[in-house]
SELO-551577 format. One line per field, with one value per residue (C-alpha): chain; y, z negated, x. Coordinates in nm, 2 decimals, padded with zeros to 4 digits. Example, Ala and Ser with C-alpha at 12.3 -4.5 7.8 and 13.67 -1.06 7.14 Angstrom:
! SELO-551577
c = [A	A]
yy = [-00.45	-00.11]
zz = [-00.78	-00.71]
xx = [01.23	01.37]
***
This chain:
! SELO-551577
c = [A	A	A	A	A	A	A	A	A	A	A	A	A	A	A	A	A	A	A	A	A	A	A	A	A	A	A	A	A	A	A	A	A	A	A	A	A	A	A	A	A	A	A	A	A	A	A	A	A	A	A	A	A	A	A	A	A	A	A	A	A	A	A	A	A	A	A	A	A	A	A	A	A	A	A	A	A	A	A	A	A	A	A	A	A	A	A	A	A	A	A	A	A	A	A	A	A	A	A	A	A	A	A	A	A	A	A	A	A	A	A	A	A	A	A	A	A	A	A	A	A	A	A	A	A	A	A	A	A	A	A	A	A	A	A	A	A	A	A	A	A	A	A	A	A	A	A	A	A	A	A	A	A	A	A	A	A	A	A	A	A	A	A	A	A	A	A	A	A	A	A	A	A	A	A	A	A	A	A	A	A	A	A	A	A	A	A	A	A	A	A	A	A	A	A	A	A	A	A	A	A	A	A	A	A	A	A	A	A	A	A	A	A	A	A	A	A	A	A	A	A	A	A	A	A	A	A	A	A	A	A	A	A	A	A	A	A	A	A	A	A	A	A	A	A	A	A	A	A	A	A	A	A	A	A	A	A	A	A	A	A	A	A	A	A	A	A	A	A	A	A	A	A	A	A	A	A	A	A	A	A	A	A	A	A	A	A	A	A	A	A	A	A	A	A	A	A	A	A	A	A	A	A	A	A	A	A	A	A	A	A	A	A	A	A	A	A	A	A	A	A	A	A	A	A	A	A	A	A	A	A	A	A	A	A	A	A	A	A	A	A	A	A	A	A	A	A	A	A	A	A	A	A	A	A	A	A	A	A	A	A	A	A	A	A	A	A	A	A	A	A	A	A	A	A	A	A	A	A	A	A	A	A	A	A	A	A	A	A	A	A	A	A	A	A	A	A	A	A	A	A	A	A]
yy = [-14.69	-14.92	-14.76	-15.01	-15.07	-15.17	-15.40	-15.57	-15.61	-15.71	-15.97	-16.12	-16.23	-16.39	-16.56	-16.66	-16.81	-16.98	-17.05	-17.23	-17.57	-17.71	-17.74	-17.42	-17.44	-17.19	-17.38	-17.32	-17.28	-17.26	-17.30	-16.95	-16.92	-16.99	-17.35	-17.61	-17.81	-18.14	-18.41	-18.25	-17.96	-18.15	-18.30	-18.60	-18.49	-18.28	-18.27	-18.54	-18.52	-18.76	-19.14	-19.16	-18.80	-18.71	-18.36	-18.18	-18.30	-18.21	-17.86	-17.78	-17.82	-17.78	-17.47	-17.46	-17.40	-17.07	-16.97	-17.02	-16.86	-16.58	-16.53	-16.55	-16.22	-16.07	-16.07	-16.03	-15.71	-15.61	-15.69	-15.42	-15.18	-15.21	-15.38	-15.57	-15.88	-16.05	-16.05	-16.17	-16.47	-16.57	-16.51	-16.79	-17.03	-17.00	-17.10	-17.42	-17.43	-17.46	-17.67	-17.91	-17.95	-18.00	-18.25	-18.47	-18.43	-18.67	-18.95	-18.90	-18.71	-18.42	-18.15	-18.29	-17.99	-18.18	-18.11	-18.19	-18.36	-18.42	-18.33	-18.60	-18.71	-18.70	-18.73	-18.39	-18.11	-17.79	-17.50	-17.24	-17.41	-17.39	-17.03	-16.90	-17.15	-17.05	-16.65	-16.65	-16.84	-16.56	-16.29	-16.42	-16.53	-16.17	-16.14	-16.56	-16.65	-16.82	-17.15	-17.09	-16.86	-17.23	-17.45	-17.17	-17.18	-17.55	-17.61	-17.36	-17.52	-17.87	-17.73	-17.60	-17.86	-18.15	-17.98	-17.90	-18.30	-18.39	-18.10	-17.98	-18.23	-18.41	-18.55	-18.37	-18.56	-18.78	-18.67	-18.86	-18.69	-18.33	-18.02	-17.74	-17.39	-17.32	-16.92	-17.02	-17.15	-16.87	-16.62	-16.95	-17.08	-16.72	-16.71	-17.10	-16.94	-16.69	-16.84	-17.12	-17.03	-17.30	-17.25	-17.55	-17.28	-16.97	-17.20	-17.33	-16.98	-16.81	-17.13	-17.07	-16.70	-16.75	-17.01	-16.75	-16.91	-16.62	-16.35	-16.30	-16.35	-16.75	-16.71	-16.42	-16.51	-16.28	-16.21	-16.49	-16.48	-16.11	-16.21	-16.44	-16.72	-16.90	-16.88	-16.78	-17.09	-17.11	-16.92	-16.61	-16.58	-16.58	-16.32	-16.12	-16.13	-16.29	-16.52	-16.54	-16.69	-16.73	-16.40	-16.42	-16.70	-16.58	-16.24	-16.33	-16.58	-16.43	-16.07	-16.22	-16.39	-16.05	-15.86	-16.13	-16.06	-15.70	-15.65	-15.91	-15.92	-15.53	-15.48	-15.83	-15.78	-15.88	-15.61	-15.42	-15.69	-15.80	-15.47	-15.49	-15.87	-15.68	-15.42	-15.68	-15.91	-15.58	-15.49	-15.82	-15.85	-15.57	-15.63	-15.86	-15.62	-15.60	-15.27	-15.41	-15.49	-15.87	-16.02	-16.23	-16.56	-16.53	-16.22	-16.16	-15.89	-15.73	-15.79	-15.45	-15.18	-15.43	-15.36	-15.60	-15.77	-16.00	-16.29	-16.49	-16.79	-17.12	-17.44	-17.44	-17.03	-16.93	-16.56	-16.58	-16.33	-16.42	-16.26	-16.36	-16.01	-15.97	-16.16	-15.91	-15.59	-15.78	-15.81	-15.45	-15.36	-15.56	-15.43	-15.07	-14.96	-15.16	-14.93	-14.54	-14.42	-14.67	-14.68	-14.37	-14.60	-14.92	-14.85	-14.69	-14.95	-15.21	-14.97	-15.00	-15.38	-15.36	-15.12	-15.28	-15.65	-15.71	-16.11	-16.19	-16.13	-16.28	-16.59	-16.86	-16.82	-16.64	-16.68	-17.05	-17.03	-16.99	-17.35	-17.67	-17.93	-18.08	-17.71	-17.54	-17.65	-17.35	-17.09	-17.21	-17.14	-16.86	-16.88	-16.88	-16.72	-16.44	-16.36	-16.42	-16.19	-15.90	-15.85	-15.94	-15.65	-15.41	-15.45	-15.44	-15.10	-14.98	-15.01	-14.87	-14.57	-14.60	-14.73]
zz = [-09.42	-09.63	-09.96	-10.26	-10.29	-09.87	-09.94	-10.27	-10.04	-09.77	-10.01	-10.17	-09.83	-09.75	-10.02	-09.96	-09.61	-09.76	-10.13	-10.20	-10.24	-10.18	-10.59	-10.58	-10.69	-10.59	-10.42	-10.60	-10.23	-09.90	-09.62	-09.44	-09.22	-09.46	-09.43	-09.73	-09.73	-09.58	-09.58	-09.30	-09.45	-09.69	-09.53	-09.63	-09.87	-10.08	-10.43	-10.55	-10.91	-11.01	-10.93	-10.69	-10.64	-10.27	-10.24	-10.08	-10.36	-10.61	-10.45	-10.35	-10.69	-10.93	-11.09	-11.01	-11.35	-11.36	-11.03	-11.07	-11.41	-11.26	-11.00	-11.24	-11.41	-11.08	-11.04	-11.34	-11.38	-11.01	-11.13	-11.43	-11.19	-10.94	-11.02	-10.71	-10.73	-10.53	-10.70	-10.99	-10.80	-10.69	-11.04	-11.11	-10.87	-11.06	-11.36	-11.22	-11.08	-11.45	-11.54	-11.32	-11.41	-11.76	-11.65	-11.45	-11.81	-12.00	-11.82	-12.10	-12.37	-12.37	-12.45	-12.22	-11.94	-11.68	-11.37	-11.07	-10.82	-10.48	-10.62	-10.90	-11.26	-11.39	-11.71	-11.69	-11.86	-12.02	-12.22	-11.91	-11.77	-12.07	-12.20	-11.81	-11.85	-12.16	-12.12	-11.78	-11.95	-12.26	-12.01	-11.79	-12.08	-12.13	-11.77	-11.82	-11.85	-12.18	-12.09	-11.94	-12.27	-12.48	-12.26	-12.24	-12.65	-12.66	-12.33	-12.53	-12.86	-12.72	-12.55	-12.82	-13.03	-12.83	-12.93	-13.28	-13.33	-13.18	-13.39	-13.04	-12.92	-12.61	-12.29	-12.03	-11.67	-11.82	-12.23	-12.37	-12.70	-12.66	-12.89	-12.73	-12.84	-13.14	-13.01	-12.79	-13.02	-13.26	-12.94	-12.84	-13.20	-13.29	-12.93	-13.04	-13.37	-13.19	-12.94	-13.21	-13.55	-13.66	-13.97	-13.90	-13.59	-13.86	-14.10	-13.87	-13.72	-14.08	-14.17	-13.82	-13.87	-14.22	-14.13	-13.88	-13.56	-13.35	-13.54	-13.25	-12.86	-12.76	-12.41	-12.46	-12.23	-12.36	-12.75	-12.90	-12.62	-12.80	-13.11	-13.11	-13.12	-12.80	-12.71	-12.32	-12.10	-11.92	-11.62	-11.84	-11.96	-11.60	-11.48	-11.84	-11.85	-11.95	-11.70	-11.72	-11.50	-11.52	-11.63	-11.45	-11.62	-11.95	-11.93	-11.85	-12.09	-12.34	-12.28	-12.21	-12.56	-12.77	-12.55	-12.67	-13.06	-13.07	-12.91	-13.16	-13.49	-13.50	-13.83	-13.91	-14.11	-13.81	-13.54	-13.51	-13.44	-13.19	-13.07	-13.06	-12.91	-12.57	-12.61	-12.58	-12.29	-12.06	-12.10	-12.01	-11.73	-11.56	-11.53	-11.28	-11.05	-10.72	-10.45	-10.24	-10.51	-10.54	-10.85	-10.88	-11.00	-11.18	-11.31	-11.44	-11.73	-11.81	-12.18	-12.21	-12.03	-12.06	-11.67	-11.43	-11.11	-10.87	-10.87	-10.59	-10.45	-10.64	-10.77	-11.00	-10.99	-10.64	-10.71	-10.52	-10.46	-10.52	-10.54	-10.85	-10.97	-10.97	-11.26	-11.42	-11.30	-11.46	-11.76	-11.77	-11.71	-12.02	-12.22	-12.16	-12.42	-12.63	-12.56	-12.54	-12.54	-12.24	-12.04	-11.77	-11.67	-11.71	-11.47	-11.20	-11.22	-11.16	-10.88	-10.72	-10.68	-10.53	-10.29	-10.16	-10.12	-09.90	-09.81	-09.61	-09.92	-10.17	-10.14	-10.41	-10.35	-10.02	-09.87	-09.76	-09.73	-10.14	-10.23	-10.15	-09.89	-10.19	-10.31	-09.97	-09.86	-10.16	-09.92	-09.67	-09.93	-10.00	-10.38	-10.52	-10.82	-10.65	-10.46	-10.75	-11.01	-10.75	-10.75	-11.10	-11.16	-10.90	-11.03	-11.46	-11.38	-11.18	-11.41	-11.64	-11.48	-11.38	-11.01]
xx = [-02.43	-02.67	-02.74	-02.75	-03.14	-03.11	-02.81	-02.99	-03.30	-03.12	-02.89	-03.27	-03.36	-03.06	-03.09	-03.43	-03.38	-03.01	-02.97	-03.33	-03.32	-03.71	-03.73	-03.66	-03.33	-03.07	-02.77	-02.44	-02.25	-02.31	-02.12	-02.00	-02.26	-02.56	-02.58	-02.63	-02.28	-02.20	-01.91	-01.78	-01.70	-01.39	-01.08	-01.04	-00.77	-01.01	-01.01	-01.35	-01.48	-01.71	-01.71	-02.04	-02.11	-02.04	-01.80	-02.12	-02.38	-02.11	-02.08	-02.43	-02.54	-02.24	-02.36	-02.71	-02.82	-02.64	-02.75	-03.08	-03.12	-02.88	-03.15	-03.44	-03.30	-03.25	-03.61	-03.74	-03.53	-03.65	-04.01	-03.99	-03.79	-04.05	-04.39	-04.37	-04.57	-04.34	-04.04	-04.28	-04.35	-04.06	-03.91	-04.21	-04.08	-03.73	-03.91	-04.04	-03.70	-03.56	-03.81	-03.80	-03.40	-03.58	-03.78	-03.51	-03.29	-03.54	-03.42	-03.14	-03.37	-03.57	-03.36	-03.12	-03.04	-02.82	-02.62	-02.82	-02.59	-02.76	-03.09	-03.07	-03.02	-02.67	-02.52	-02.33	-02.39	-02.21	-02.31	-02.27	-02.58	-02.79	-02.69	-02.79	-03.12	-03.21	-03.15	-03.30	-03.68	-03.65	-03.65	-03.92	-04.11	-04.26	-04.41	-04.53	-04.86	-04.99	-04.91	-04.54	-04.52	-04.57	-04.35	-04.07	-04.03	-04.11	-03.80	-03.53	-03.61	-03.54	-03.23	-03.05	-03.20	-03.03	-02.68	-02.74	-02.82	-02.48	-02.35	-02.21	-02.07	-02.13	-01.89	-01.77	-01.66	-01.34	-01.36	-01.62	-01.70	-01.59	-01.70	-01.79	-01.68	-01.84	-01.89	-02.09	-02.39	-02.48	-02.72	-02.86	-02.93	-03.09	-03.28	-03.41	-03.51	-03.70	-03.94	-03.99	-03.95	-03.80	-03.57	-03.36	-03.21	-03.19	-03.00	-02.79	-02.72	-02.66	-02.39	-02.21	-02.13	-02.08	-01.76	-01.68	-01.66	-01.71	-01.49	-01.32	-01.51	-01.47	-01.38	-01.08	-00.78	-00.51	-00.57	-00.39	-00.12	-00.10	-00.16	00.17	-00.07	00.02	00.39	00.47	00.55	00.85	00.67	00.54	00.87	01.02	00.81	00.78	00.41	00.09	-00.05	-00.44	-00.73	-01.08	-01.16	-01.50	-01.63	-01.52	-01.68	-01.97	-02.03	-01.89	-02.08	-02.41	-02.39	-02.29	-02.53	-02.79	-02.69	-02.65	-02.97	-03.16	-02.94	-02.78	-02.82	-02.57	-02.26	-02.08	-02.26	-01.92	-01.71	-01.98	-01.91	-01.52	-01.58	-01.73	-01.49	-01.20	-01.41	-01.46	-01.13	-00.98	-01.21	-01.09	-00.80	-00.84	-01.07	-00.91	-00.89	-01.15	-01.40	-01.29	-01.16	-00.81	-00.82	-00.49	-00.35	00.00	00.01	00.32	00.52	00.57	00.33	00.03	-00.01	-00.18	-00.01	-00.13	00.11	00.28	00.11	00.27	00.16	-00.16	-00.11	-00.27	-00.38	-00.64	-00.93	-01.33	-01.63	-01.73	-01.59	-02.01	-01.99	-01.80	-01.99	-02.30	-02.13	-02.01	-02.37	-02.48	-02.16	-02.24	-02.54	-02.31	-01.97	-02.08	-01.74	-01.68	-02.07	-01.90	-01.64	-01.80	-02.09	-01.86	-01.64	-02.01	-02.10	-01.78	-01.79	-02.17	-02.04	-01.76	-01.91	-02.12	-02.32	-02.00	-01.77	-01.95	-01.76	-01.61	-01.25	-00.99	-00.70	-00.70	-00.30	-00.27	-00.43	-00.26	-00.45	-00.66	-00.79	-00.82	-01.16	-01.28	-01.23	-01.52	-01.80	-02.05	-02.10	-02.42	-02.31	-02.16	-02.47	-02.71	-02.49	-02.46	-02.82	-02.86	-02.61	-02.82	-03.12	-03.05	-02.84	-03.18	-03.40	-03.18	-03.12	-02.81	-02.76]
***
């Protein structure tokens, strides 16, 4: 049986021969067996997002922002474990991975971080792209030379700059002029502030908390359903519980953000309900942990005992499995020095999901026969993220100490 350092070196070679674009981007998906996606991978009834954009170019490069900056801390956090200078240098070519996304987003403005369909400019964006971005280049930026030290500050100035100007707003696919979740902004305004000093960031930062705007964590999928906030649908009622999905994605925004403030502002006014915030986001998040070390895509939590089910298969609800429960066990990882009363069961709970995955069940979504025909072709991917945030997970709880 591997032990976890052979799987995580096993899982950075994998990803070596299969996830790196020749940027040096890390692919979003692959196809099962390792290979960058095609058109004839979708049936022709599969689901198409953007106007122009082929299904494989959308998928290949979807969330390649995340990936990559998911892969950057990977190696940087193997680098300080280890002192290898390879995992330095590859965490180098993520760099120029990042920044040569940064590059192709001036054909909007500078500051512009797009999505990178097919290898190319695109008008897309969202602010899960630029908080993995922007963390990844401040945790590389210690082990960069001088000149990468001056670009990184200048890059994640511009970045957050290019929001602050909109004042957060910016389109997204079919909504033109969409603002973002306000929660998001105050870790990347302070980490802006930090690399450049700039007191336009520190203001900004000091007016968002002040109106309050992340009082309670942005990306929390049950509170207000608790709080009597959001009434139950039709469906909740039916099956007296709480439907929620997404958890993933939520977590490990949401985590990586407080992680980011407690860590650089702990002595803030608002440090314990940072505190509570990660609380709250672990706790949600694992409730959608499978058995086998998966995560559920939809959870039903019951009315009364506050117990987790998986639900039946139905339309827009498929309960499906995915391993992007790494996601989570990263997040638990940066949660713990945050949560003493909770780090025992927090990092079992991340060691239990390295244990049971391994490259074959780091997928996007399972269990073809829970998605209609348009949704289906999910199932046939490897997900970048999953792979990316497994070793990212393995290698911040090593050089901690604690896997």
């Amino acid at each position: 049986m591997q032990t976890l350092h052979q799987k995580a070196a096993a899982i950075e070679k994998w990803t070596e021969d299969h996830l790196i674009d020749p940027d040096g981007v890390v692919y979003s998906q692959v196809d099962k067996s390792g290979r960058t996606l095609t058109d004839a991978l979708f049936d022709p009834e599969s689901e198409a997002h953007l106007p122009g954009v082929s299904r494989a170019d959308f998928w290949n490069y979807e969330n390649c922002g995340m990936t990559t900056g998911a892969y950057l801390q990977a190696l940087v956090c193997r680098y300080e474990a280890e002192r290898d200078p390879a995992a330095l240098e590859r965490a180098r070519r993520c760099y120029h991975a990042l920044r040569h996304i940064y590059e192709l987003g001036k054909e909007l403005e500078e500051g512009f971080f797009p999505k990178i369909y097919g290898a190319r400019f695109s008008r897309q964006t969202s602010t899960d792209q630029v908080l993995y971005a922007v963390m990844a280049l401040d945790k590389y930026s210690p082990h960069a030379n001088e000149e990468e030290r001056e670009e990184i500050a200048r890059m994640i100035a511009n970045m957050i700059r290019f929001w602050v100007k909109r004042k957060y707003h910016f389109g997204y696919y079919h909504i033109p002029d969409m603002l973002w979740p306000l929660a998001r902004f105050p870790s990347l305004l302070l980490l802006a502030f930090n690399h450049s000093g700039e007191k336009l960031f520190k203001d900004e930062y000091d007016r968002l908390l002040a109106e309050g705007v992340n009082r309670f964590p942005g990306e929390s999928r049950l509170r207000r359903k608790l709080a009597g906030e959001i009434l139950p649908t039709e469906y909740e009622q039916q099956q007296h519980a709480w439907l929620i999905h997404a958890l993933p994605d939520a977590v490990t925004m949401d985590v990586m953000e407080l992680d980011y403030l407690l860590r650089h502002d702990p002595a803030n006014e608002w440090a314990e309900t940072w505190r509570k915030s990660t609380a709250l986001m672990w706790n949600e998040g694992r409730l959608v942990l499978a058995p086998n070390g998966k995560a559920y895509t939809h959870v039903l939590v019951d009315m009364d005992k506050g117990l987790p089910r998986r639900p039946d298969p139905s339309p827009g609800v498929p309960g499906a499995e995915t391993g992007w429960s790494t996601m989570i066990a990263r997040a638990g990882i940066q949660a713990a020095p945050h949560l003493p009363g909770q780090k025992e069961e927090i990092i079992g709970q991340s060691r239990r999901v390295l244990e049971a995955l391994a490259i074959a069940d780091l997928t996007y979504f399972d269990g073809p026969e829970r998605f209609g025909p348009k949704e289906r072709f999910k199932t046939r991917f490897l997900s970048g993220d999953s792979v990316t945030n497994w070793l990212w997970t393995y290698w911040l709880g090593r050089k901690e100490g604690w896997l």
